[in-house]
C-alpha positions as CSV (number, residue, x, y, z in Angstrom):
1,X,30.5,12.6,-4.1
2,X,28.5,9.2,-3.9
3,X,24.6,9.8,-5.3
4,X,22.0,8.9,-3.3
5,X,21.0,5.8,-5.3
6,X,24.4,4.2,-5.3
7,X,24.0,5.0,-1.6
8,X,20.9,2.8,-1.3
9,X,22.3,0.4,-3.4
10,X,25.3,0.0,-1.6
11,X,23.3,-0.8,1.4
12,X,20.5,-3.1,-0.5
13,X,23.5,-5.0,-1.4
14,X,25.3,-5.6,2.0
15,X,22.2,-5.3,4.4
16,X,22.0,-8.7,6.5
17,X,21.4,-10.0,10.1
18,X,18.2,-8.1,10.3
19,X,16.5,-8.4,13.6
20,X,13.8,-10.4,14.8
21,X,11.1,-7.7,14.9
22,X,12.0,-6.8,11.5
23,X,11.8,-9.8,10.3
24,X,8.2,-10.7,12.1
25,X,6.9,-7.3,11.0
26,X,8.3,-7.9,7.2
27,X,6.3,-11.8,7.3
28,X,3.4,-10.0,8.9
29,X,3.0,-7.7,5.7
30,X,3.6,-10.1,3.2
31,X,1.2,-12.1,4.3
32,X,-1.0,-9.3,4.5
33,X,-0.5,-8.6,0.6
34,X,-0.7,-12.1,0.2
35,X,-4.3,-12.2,1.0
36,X,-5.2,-8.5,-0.6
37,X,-4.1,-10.5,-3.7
38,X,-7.0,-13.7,-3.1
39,X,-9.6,-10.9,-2.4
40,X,-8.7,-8.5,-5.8
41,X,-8.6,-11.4,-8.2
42,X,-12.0,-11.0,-8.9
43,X,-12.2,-7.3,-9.0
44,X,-12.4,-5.4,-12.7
45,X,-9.6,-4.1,-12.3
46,X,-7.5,-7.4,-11.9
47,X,-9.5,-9.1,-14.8
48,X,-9.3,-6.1,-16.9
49,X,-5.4,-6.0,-16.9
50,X,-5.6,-10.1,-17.3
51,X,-7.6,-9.8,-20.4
52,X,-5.0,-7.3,-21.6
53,X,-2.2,-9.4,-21.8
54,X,-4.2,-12.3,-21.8
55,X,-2.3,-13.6,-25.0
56,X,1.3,-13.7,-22.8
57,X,-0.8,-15.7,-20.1
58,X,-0.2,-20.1,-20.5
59,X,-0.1,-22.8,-18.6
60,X,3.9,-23.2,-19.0
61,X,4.7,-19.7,-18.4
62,X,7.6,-18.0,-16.0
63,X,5.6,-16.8,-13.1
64,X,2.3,-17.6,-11.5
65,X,-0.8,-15.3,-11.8
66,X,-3.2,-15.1,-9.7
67,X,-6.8,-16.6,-10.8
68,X,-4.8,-18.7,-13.2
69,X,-1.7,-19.5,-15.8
70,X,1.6,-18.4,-15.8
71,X,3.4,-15.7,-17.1
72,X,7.0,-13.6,-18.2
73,X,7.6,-12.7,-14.6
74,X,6.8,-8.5,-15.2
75,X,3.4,-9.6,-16.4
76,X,3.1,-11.8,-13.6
77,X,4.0,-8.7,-11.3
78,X,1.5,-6.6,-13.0
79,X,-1.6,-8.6,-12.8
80,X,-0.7,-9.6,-8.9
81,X,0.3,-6.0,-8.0
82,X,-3.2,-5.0,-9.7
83,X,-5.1,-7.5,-7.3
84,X,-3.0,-6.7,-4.1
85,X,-4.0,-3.2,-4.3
86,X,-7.7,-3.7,-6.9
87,X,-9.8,-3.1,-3.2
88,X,-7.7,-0.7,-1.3
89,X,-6.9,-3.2,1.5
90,X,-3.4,-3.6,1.1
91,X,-1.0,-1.4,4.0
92,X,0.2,1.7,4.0
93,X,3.4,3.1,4.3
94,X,4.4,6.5,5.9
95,X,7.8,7.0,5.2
96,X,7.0,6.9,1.4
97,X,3.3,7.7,1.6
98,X,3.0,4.4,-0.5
99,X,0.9,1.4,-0.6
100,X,4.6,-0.1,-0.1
101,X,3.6,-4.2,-0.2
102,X,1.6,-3.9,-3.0
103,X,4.2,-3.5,-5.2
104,X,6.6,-5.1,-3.4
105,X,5.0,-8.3,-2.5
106,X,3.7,-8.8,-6.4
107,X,7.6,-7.8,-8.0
108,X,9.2,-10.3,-5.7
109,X,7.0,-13.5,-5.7
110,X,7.1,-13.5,-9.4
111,X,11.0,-12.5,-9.5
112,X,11.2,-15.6,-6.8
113,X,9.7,-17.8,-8.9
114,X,12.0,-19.4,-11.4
115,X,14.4,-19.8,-9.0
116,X,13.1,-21.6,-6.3
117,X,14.1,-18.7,-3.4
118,X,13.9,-19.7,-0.4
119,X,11.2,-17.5,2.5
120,X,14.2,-16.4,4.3
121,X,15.4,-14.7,1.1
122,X,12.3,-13.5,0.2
123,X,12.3,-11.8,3.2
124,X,15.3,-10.5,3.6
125,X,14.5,-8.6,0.0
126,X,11.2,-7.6,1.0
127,X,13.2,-5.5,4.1
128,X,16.0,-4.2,1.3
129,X,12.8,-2.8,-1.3
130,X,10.7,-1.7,1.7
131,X,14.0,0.8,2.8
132,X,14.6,2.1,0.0
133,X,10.9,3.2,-0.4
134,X,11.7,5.2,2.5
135,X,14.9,6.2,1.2
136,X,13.3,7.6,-1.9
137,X,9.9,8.8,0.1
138,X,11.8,10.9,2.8
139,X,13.5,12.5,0.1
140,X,10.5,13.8,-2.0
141,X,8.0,13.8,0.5
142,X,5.4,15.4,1.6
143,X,5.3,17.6,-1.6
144,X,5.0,14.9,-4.1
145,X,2.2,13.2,-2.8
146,X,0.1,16.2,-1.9
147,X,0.9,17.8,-5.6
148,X,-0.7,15.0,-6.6
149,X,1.6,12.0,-7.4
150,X,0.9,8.6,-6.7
151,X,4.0,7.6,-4.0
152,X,2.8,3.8,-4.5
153,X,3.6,3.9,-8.0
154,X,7.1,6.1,-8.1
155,X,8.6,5.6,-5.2
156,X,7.2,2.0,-4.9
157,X,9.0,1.5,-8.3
158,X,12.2,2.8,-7.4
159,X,12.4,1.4,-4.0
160,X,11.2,-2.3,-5.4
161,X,14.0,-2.3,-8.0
162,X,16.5,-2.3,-5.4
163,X,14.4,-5.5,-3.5
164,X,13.9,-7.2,-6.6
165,X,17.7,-6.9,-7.4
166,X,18.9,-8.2,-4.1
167,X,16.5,-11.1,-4.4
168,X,17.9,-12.6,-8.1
169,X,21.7,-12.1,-6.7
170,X,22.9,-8.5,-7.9
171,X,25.5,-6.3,-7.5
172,X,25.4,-3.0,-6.2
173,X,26.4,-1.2,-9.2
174,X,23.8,-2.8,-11.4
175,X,21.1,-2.5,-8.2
176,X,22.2,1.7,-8.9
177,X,21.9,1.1,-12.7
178,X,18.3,-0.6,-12.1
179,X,17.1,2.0,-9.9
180,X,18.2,4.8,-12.7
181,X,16.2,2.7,-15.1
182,X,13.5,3.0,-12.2
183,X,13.0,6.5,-11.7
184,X,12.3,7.1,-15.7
185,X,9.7,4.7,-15.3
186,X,8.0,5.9,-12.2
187,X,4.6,7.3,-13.2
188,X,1.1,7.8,-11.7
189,X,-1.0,10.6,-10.3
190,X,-3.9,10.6,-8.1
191,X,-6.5,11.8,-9.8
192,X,-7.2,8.8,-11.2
193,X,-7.9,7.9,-7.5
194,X,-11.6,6.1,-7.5
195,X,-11.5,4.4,-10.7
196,X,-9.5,1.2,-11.9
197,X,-6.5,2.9,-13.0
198,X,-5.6,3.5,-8.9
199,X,-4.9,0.2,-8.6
200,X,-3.3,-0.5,-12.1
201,X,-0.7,1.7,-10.7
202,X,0.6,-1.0,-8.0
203,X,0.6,-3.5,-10.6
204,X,2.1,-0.8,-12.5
205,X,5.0,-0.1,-10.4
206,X,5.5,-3.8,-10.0
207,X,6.2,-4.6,-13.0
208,X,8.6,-1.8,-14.1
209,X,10.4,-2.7,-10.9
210,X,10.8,-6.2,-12.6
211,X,11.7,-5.0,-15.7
212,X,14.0,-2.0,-14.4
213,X,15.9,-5.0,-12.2
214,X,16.2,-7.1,-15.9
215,X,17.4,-3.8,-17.3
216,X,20.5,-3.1,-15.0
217,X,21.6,-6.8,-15.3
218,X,22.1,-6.4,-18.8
219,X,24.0,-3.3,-18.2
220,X,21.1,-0.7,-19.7
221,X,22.2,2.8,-17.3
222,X,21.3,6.0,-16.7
223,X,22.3,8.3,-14.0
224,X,23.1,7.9,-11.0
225,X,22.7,11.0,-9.4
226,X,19.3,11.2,-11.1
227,X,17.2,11.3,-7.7
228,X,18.8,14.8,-6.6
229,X,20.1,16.6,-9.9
230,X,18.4,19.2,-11.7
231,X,15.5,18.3,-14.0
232,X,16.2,14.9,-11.7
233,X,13.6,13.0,-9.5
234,X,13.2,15.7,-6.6
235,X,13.3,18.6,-9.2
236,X,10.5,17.8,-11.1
237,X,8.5,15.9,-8.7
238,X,9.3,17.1,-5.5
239,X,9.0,20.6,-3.9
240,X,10.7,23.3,-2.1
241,X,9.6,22.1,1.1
242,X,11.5,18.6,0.3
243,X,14.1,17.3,2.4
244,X,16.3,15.8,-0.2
245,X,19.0,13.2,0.2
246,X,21.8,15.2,1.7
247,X,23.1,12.5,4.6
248,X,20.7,9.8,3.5
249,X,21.4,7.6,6.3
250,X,19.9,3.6,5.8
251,X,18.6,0.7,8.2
252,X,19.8,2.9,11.3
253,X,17.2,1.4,12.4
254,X,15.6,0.5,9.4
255,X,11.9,1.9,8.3
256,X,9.9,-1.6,9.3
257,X,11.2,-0.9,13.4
258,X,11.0,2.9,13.3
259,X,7.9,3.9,10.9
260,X,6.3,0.3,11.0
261,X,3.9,-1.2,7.9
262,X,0.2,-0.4,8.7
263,X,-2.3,-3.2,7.6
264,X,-5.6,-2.0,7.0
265,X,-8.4,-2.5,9.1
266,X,-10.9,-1.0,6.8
267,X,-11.2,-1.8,2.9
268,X,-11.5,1.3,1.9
269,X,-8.8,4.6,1.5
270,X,-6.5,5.0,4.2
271,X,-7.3,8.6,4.3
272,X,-10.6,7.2,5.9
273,X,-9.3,5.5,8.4
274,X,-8.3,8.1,11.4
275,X,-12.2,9.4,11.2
276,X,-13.8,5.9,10.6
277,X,-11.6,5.0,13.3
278,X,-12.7,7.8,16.0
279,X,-16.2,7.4,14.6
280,X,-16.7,3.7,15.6
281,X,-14.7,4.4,19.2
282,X,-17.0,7.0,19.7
283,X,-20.2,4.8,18.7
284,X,-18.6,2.2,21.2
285,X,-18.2,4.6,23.8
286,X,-21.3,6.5,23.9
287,X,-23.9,3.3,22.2
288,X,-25.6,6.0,20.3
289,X,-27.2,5.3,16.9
290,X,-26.8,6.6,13.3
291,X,-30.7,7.7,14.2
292,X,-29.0,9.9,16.8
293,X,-26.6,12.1,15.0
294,X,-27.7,15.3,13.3
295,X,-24.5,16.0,11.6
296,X,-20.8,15.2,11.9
297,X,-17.8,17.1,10.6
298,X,-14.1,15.9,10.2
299,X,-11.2,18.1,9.9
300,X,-8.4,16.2,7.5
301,X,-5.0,17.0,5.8
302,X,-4.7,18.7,2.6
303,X,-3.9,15.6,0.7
304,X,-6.8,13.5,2.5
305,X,-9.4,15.6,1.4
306,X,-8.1,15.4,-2.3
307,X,-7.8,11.6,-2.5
308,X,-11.5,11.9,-1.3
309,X,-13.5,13.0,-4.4
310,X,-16.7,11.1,-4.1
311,X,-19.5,12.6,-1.7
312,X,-22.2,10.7,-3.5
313,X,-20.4,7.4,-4.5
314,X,-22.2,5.6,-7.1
315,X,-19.9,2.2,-7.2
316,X,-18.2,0.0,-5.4
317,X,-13.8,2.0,-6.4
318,X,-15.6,5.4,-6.0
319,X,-17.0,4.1,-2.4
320,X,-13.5,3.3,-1.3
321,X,-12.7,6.9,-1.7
322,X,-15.6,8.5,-0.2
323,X,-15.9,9.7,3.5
324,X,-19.2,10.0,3.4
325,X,-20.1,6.7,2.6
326,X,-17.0,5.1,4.8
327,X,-18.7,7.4,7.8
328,X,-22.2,6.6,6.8
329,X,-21.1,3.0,7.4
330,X,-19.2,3.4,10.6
331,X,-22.4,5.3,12.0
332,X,-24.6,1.8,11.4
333,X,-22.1,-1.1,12.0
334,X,-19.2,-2.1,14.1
335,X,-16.7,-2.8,11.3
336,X,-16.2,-2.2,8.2
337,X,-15.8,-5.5,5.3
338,X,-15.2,-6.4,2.0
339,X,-19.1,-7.2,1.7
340,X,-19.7,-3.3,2.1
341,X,-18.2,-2.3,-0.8
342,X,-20.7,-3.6,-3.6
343,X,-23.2,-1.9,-5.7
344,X,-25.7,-3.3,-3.8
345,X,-24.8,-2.4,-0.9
346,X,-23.3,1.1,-1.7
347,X,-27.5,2.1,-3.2
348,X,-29.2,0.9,0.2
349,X,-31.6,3.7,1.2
350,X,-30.4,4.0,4.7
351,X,-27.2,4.4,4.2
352,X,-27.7,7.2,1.5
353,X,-29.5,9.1,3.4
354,X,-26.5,9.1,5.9
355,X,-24.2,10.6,3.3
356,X,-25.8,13.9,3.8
357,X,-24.8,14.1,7.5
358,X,-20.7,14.5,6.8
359,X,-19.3,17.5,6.1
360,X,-15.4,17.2,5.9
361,X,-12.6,20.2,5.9
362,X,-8.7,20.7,4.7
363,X,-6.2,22.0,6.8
364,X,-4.8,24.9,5.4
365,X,-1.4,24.7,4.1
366,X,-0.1,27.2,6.0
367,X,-1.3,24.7,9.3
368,X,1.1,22.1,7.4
369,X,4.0,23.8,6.8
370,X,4.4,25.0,10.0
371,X,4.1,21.4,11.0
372,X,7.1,21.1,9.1
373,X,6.8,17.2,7.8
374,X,5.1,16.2,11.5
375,X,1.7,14.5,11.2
376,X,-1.4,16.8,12.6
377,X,-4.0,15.1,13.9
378,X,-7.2,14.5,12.0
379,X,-10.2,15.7,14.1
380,X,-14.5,14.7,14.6
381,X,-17.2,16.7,16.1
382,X,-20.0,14.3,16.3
383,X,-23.6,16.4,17.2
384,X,-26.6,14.8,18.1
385,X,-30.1,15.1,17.8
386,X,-30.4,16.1,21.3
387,X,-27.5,18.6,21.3
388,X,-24.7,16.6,22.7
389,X,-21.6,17.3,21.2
390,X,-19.1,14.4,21.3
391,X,-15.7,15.2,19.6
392,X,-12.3,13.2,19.4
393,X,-9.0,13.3,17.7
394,X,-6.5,10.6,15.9
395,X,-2.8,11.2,14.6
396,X,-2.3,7.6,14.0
397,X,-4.8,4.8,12.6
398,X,-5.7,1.5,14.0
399,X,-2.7,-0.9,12.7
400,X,0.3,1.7,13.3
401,X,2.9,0.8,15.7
402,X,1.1,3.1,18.5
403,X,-2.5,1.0,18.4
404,X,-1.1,-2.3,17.0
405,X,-3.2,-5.5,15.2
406,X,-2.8,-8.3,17.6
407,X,-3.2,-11.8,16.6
408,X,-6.7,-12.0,15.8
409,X,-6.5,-8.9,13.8
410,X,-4.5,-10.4,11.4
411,X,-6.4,-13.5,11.7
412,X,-9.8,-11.8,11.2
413,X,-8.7,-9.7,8.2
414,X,-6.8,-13.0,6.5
415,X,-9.9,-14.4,6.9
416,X,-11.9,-11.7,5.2
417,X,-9.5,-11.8,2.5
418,X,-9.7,-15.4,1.6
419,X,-11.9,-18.0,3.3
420,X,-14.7,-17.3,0.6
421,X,-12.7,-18.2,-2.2
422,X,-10.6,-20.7,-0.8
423,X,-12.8,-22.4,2.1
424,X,-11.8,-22.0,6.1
425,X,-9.5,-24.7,6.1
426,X,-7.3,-23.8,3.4
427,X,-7.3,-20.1,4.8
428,X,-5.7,-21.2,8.1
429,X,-3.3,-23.6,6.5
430,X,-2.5,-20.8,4.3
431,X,-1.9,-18.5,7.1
432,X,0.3,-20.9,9.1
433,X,2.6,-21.9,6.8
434,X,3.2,-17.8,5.3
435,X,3.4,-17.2,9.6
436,X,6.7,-19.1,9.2
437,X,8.2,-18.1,6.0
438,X,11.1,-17.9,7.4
439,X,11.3,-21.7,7.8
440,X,10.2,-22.5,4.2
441,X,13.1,-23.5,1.8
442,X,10.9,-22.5,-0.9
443,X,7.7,-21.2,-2.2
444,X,5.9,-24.2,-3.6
445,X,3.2,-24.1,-1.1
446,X,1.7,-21.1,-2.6
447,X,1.4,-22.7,-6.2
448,X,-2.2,-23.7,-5.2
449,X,-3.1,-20.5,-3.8
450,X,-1.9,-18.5,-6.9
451,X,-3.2,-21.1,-10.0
């Protein structure tokens, strides 16, 4: 019987023609990651894992790393990986529950590298790693991410070794020995959510999916069956609830056309996002103030609430993972920027005193699995000062495939991202020429960008 990674691998390896949507959604995320990487260079978390391998960082190195130098192309992975993910910005990914670009994005660029890959190719492995995150996800999931495992950084591993594989020219059966490799590297759990280590783990997961890739073309094996056998992958970090690999069917269509990537519209946790979301529609709707509202309450899934540990943030990473402070800054401004997310702005009176107005709830788990794997709407009762209750619902965030970004969307956040450290001008020339990766017979143009 054929194991579910050489069944991935098998279809890494063949996968071609993929459609135009795909391929417009895959350049749409990378260039997404792309500028989560500009905006996280400066973060502590990027600079802290610099400074750690700062002695295998030169000027004539393998890769580029972003901020500066090159490096061995898994230390290049890490430190980029690090930055795409160092301020939460970077997409989401349902079918694995991942932050699936920022560890793919990172992995390939600095696989690409030495060998001048064309955008076309780099695309065409971005859509190979991104299914078999899915492929790996669906099987696990939801169990392993609500017991507390870090999809981004096991899954995202597994499922980039495949991408990274297909992008430096292998075969299947050493794709299925790098994704063995792969799955006894995958590591990372979420209670390190709010601190530096949360984004570590993209980088993380990069660069063992760079390393597993280098490890199957030397011949290094494991299992292959590893994903479903006992005291395997699903054993030990799945659930009972799990729906395992049994048919594992791939690209029919594949996970970019069906699930979608979700950019972010909000820097901050995705399990923010429905209630900041239905929060700033409501505002919008009903032009009442933060002045106005005597208390709000959100009703969340089990694993939201857990990835949400910080009622009273007091810095920038544990900000990002507070509702509170994500709602006390929907209730006073129409969007939500990079620019919120600083120690400065994270002590202003005003916006502490908001904090105290959120109360937020779990669903229970019974409520979850009798939704049996289908997503249950996050919920907000909103009660003013004068009584009025105002109350909405959300089962998908802004960015999903059922309330899109347009255009400016993605101009507006690229923009956030980058024009401060790279000027206007070199943002939008940036942006056009990554809007036509597919025409680019190489990735020279984003030397300048990276160094």
């Amino acid at each position: 019987m054929t194991s579910a990674i050489e069944t991935i691998a098998a279809w890494s390896y063949s996968a071609s023609a993929f459609s135009p949507l795909a391929r417009r959604r895959a350049i749409d995320a990378i260039a997404d990651t792309i500028g989560c990487m500009v905006a996280g260079v400066d973060d502590f978390s990027t600079q802290a894992v610099r400074r750690a391998v700062a002695t295998q960082i030169s000027i004539s190195g393998e890769s580029p790393v972003i901020g500066g130098g090159r490096a061995p192309a898994a230390i290049a992975a890490m430190v980029n990986g690090t930055a795409a993910h160092a301020l939460d910005y970077d997409d989401n990914f349902h079918p694995a529950i991942s932050h699936a670009s920022a560890v793919l994005v990172p992995a390939l660029l600095a696989a690409a590298w030495p060998m001048k890959i064309s955008g076309r190719a780099l695309v065409d492995a971005y859509l190979v790693g991104l299914e078999a995150q899915a492929a790996v996800g669906i099987g696990v999931n939801p169990s392993h991410y609500t017991a507390g495992w870090h999809s981004t950084s096991t899954c995202g591993a597994i499922g980039t070794a495949a991408g990274v594989c297909r992008l430096i020219g292998l075969d299947a059966a050493a794709m299925a020995r790098a994704m063995s490799m792969a799955v006894s590297l995958a590591s990372g759990i979420k209670g390190q959510f709010g601190t530096p280590a949360k984004p570590f783990h993209a980088g993380m997961a990069a660069r063992n999916a760079v390393e597993a890739a280098a490890l199957g073309r030397a011949g290094m094996t494991g299992r292959f069956d590893i994903l479903e056998t006992a005291q395997g992958f699903r054993d030990l970090f799945g659930g009972p609830d799990t729906a395992g690999w049994d048919g594992l069917s791939l690209g029919q269509p594949p996970a970019i056309e069906s699930h979608g990537v979700i950019p972010k519209r909000h820097p901050c946790c995705g399990s923010t996002h429905y209630v900041v979301d239905m929060v700033l529609e409501l505002r919008a709707k009903h032009g009442f103030t933060a002045d106005d509202v005597a208390a709000l309450d959100c009703l969340v899934g089990i694993a939201n609430a857990r990835n949400l540990g910080y009622p009273r943030p007091e810095d920038e990473m544990q900000a990002r993972f507070s509702m509170h402070y994500c709602v006390a800054l929907a209730l006073s401004q129409d969007r939500l920027n990079l620019a919120n997310f600083t120690p400065a702005m994270i002590a202003r009176p005003q916006i502490r005193r908001l904090l105290t107005l959120t109360t937020m709830t779990a669903r229970t788990r019974e409520e979850e699995l009798a939704a049996k794997g289908g997503r249950l709407p996050h919920k907000v009762v909103i009660r003013l000062n004068d009584g009025t209750e105002l109350k909405a619902e959300r089962v998908h965030a802004k960015g999903s495939m059922i309330d899109p970004f347009d255009d400016a969307d993605r101009v507006s956040k690229f923009s956030d991202c980058c024009a401060a450290r790279l000027g206007a001008d070199t943002t939008a020339d940036l942006y056009s020429a990554l809007s036509r990766l597919d025409e680019q017979a190489n990735l020279d143009f984003l030397a300048p960008v990276l160094v």
